[in-house]
C-alpha positions in Angstrom: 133.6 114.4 43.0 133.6 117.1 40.2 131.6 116.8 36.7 133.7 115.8 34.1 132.9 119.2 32.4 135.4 120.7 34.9 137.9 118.4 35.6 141.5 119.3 34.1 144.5 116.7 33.4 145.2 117.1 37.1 142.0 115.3 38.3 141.6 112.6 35.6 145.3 111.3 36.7 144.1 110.6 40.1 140.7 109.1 38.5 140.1 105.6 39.2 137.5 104.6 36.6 134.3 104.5 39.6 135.3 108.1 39.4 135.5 108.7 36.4 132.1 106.8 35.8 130.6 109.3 38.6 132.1 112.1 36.6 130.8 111.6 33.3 127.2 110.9 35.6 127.4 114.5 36.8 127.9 115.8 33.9 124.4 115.1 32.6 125.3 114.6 28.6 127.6 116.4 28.0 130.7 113.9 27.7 132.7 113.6 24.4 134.3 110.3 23.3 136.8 110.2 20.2 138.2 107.2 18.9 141.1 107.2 17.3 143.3 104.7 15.2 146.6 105.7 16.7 148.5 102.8 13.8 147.8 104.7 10.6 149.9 107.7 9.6 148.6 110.7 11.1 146.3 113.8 9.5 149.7 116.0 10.3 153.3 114.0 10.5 154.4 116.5 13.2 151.2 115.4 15.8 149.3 112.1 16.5 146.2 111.9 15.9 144.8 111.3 19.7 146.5 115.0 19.8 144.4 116.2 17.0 141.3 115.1 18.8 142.0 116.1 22.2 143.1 119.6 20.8 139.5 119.8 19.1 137.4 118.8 22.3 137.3 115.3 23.0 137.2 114.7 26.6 138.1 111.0 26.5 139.5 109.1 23.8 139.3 105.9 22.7 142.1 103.9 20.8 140.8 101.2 18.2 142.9 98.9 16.0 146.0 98.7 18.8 147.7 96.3 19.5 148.5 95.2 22.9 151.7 92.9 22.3 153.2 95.5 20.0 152.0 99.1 21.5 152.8 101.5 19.4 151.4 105.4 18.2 152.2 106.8 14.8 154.0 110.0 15.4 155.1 109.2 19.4 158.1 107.7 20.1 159.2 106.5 22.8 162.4 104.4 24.0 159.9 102.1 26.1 156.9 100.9 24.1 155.3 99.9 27.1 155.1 103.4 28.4 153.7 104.6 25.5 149.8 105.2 27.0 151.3 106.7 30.0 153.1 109.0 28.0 150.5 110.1 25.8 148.1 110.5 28.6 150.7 113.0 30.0 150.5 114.7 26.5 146.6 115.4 26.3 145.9 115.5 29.6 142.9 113.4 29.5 141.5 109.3 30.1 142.7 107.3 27.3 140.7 103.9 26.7 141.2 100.8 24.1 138.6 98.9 22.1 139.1 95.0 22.6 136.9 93.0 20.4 135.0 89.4 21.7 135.7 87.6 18.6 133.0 84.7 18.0 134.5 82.1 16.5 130.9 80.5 16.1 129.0 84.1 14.9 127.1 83.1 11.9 128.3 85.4 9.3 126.7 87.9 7.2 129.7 88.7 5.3 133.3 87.7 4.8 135.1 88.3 8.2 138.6 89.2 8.7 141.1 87.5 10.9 142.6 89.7 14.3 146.0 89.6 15.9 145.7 88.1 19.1 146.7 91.4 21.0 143.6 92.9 19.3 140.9 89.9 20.5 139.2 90.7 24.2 140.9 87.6 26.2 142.2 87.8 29.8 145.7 87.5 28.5 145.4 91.2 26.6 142.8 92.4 29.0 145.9 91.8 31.9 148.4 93.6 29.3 145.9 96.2 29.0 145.6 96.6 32.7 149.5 97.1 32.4 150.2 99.5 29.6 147.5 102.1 31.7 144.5 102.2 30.0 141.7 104.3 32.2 139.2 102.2 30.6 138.1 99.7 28.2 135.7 99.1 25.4 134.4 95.7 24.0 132.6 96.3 20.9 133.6 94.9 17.4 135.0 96.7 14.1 133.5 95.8 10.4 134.2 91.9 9.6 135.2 91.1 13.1 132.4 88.6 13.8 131.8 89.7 17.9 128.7 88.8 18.7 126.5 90.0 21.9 127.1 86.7 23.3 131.1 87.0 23.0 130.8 90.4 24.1 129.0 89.8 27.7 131.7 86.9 28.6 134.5 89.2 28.1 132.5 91.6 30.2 133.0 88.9 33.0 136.6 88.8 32.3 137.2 92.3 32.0 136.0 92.8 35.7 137.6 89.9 36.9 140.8 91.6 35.4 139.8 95.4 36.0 137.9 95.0 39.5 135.4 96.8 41.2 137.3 99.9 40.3 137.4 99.5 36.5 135.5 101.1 33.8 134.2 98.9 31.4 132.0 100.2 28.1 130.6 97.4 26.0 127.8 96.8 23.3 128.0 97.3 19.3 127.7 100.4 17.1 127.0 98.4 13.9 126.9 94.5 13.1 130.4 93.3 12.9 129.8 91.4 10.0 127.2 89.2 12.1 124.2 87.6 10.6 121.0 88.8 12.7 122.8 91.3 15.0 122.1 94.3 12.4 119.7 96.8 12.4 116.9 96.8 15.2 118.8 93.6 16.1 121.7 94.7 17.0 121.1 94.6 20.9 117.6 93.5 22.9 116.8 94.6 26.5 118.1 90.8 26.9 120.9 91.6 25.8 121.6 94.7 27.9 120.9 93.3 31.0 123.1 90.3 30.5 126.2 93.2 29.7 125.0 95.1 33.3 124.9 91.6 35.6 128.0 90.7 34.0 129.7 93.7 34.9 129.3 96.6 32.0 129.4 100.4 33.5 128.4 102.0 30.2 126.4 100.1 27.1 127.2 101.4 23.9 124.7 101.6 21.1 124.4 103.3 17.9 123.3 107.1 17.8 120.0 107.5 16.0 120.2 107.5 12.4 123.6 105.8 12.2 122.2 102.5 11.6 118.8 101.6 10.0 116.0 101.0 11.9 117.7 102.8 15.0 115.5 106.0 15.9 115.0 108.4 18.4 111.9 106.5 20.4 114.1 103.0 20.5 117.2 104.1 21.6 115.1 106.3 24.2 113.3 103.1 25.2 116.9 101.5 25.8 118.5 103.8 27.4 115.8 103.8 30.2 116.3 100.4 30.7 119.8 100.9 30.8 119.7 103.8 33.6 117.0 101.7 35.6 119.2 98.8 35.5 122.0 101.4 37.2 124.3 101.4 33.9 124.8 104.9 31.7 124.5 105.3 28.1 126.9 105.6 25.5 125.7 106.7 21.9 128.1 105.8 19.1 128.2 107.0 15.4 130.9 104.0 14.1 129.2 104.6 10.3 132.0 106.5 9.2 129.2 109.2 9.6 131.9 111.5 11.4 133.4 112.6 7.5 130.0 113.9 7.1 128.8 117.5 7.0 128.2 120.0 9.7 124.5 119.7 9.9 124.3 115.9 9.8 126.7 116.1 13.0 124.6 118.4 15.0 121.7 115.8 14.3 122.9 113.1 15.4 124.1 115.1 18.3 120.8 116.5 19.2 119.2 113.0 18.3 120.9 111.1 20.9 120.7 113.9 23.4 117.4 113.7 23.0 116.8 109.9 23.4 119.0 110.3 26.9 122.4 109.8 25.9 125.3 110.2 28.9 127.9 110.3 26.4 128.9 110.6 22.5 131.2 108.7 21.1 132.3 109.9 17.1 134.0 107.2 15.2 137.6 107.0 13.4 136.8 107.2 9.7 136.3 110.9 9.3 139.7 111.1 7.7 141.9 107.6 8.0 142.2 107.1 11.9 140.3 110.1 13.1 137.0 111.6 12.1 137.0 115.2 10.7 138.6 117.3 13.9 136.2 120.2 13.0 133.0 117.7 13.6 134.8 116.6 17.1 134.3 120.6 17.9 131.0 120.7 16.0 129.5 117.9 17.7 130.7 119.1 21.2 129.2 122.4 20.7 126.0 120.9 19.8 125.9 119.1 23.1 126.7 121.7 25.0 127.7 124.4 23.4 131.1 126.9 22.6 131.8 127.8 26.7 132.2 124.0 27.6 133.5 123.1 24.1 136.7 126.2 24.1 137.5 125.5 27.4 138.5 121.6 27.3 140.0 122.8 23.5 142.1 125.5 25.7 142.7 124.3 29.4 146.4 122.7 30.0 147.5 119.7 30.9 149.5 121.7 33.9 146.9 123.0 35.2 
């Protein structure tokens, strides 16, 4: 199995997501996660947006806000809609993955929630359709004023590998409180918490990247993460504050940060610019990772090759 540092479009289509986790392993932090709203009007008319991001180093990219029931990519037409993942995969040439959210009807809130389209909510019905459209992997975490709580999240972790198998990928945890009353902050996820996500069937947990979220530091994402990778699981560090529309230096913080504290991979957030964060902090976090040889040649390498 290669790194994922030095596999091309070639390898990732014949990736099942085991291999893919084992990739992103090898790679020993230095794996890039964009996500993207692929439903807004993109930065350029001419390009989409997942484009935009793979062109500036993402290595994998993660759609939010779409819709399973009604798949569709501002800027990408297609005569089938549900070939429309397949064909953008063939496009950028690299894993493409969707945020489903575990909506808590019962979450106690700490702010007005919103209400979600049904092909947006992580159930087995969109999970299946997910399966079908060709997502590599999938993500259950929640957006702002969602209301998914840890709870929600670790049942649809159940279903998702009930759906998925013992081949699928499966990310799951929060990068901010969802609008949730006690799930903010420090409290946002508990060893408890984690462990119920990995016996349940999570391959990476997602937390917040030091100094995204108050409270979260170096020294207690560190401490997480080494339960995490004791309890066989990898690490996924998020900025979801609509930190990635902030300067240069902030970006190679946080980057350095959550390298630091034992991240496997960054993920950088969609609010940058609307439905994509600032492409030149995609590059600028990359390179802070691990620097402009890695970061110019997944910017450069074809998706014939």
């Amino acid at each position: 199995m290669k790194r994922l540092l030095d596999c091309t479009a070639s390898d990732f289509k014949k990736m099942k997501g085991q291999d893919l986790k084992q990739a992103i392993k090898a790679s020993e932090g230095r794996v890039i996660v964009s996500e993207v709203i692929g439903t807004v009007q993109p930065l350029y008319p001419s390009v989409t947006n997942v484009e935009i991001a793979a062109a500036f180093g993402a290595d994998m990219i993660l759609l939010n806000l779409f819709n399973v029931f009604r798949p569709s990519i501002q800027g990408f037409a297609v005569d089938n809609p549900s070939a429309i993942i397949q064909k953008l995969k063939e496009l950028i040439g690299r894993p493409v993955g969707l945020n489903l959210e575990p909506v808590d009807p019962k979450a106690k809130q700490l702010e007005q929630l919103i209400e979600l389209p049904e092909g947006r909510i992580a159930s087995e019905k969109t999970l299946l359709e997910a399966k079908h459209l060709g997502f590599d992997f999938v993500c259950l975490t929640g957006n702002p004023k969602t209301g998914v709580t840890n709870l929600e999240i670790k049942k649809a972790i159940e279903t998702a590998r009930h759906v998925f198998g013992k081949d699928g990928l499966i990310i799951a945890g929060k990068m901010h409180g969802a609008g949730v009353e006690g799930e903010t902050g420090e409290e946002i996820v508990k060893e408890e918490d984690i462990q119920g996500f990995i016996e349940a069937g999570a391959d990476i947990i997602l937390l917040p990247s030091p100094g995204t979220v108050p409270g979260i530091t170096i020294e207690s994402s560190q401490r997480l993460i080494r339960f995490i990778h004791k309890n066989g699981a990898l690490a996924l560090l998020t900025i979801g504050t609509s930190q990635e529309g902030a300067d240069e230096a902030t970006i190679r913080q946080i980057a350095l940060n959550s390298k630091m504290a034992g991240a496997d991979l960054y993920h950088i957030g969609d609010a940058g610019y609307a439905g994509i964060a600032i492409p030149e902090n995609i590059m600028n976090y990359s390179i802070a990772v691990r620097g402009k040889r890695h970061t110019y040649v997944r910017m450069a390498s074809s998706v014939l090759r």
